[in-house]
C-alpha positions as MATLAB code, in Angstrom:
seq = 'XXXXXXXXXXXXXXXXXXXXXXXXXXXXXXXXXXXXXXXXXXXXXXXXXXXXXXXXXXXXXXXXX';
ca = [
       0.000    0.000    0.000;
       0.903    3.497   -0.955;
       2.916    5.250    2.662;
      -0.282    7.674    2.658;
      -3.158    4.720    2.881;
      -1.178    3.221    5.893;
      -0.594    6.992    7.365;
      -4.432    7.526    7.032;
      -5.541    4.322    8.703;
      -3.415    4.686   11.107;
      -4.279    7.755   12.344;
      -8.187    6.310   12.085;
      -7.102    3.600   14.288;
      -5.497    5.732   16.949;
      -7.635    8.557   17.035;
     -10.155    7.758   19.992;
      -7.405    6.162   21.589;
      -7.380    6.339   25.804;
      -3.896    7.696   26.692;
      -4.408    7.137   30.676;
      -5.567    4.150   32.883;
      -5.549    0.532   32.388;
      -7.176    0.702   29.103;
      -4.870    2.512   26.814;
      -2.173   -0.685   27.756;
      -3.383   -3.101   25.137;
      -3.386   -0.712   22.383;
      -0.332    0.524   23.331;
       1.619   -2.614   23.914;
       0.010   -3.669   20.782;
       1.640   -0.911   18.645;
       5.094   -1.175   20.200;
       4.752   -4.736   19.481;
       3.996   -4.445   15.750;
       6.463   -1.615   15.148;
       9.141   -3.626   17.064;
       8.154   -6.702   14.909;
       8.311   -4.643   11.650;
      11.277   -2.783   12.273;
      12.898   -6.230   13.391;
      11.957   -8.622   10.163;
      10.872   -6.138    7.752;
       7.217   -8.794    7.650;
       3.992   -6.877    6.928;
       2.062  -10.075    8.175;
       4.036  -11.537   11.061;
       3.779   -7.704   12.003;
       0.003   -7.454   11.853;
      -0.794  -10.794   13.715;
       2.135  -10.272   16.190;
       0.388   -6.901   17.085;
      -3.335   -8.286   17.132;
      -2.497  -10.984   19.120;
      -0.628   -8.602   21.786;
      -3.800   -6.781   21.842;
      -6.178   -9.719   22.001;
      -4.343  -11.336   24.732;
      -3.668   -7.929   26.971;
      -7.483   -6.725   26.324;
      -9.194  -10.195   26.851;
      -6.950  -10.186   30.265;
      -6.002   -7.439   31.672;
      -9.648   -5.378   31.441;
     -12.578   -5.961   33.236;
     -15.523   -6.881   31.646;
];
């Protein structure tokens, strides 16, 4: 994808997101964790599900229902 689709989803992605209290940790482990991943193998996809899965696993845990 052109740098400009990814810029513009990302921002979409990010722009409600909490920055204080338990609940911005998921989203923002979840972005280290893909930028770390991407920046480490260069791998749009092991990127992407590394990420989601950080989130999944930190938001299905770590929040109360």
């Amino acid at each position: 994808m052109p740098v400009g689709a990814m810029v513009i989803l990302l921002v979409y992605c990010l722009r409600d997101l909490p920055l204080t209290g338990p609940h911005a940790l998921a989203p923002v482990a979840a972005l280290a964790a893909t930028v770390g991943l991407h920046l480490w193998r260069w791998n749009a996809l092991l990127s992407i599900f590394g990420g989601t899965t950080v989130h999944v696993l930190l938001a299905s845990t770590l929040l109360p229902q």
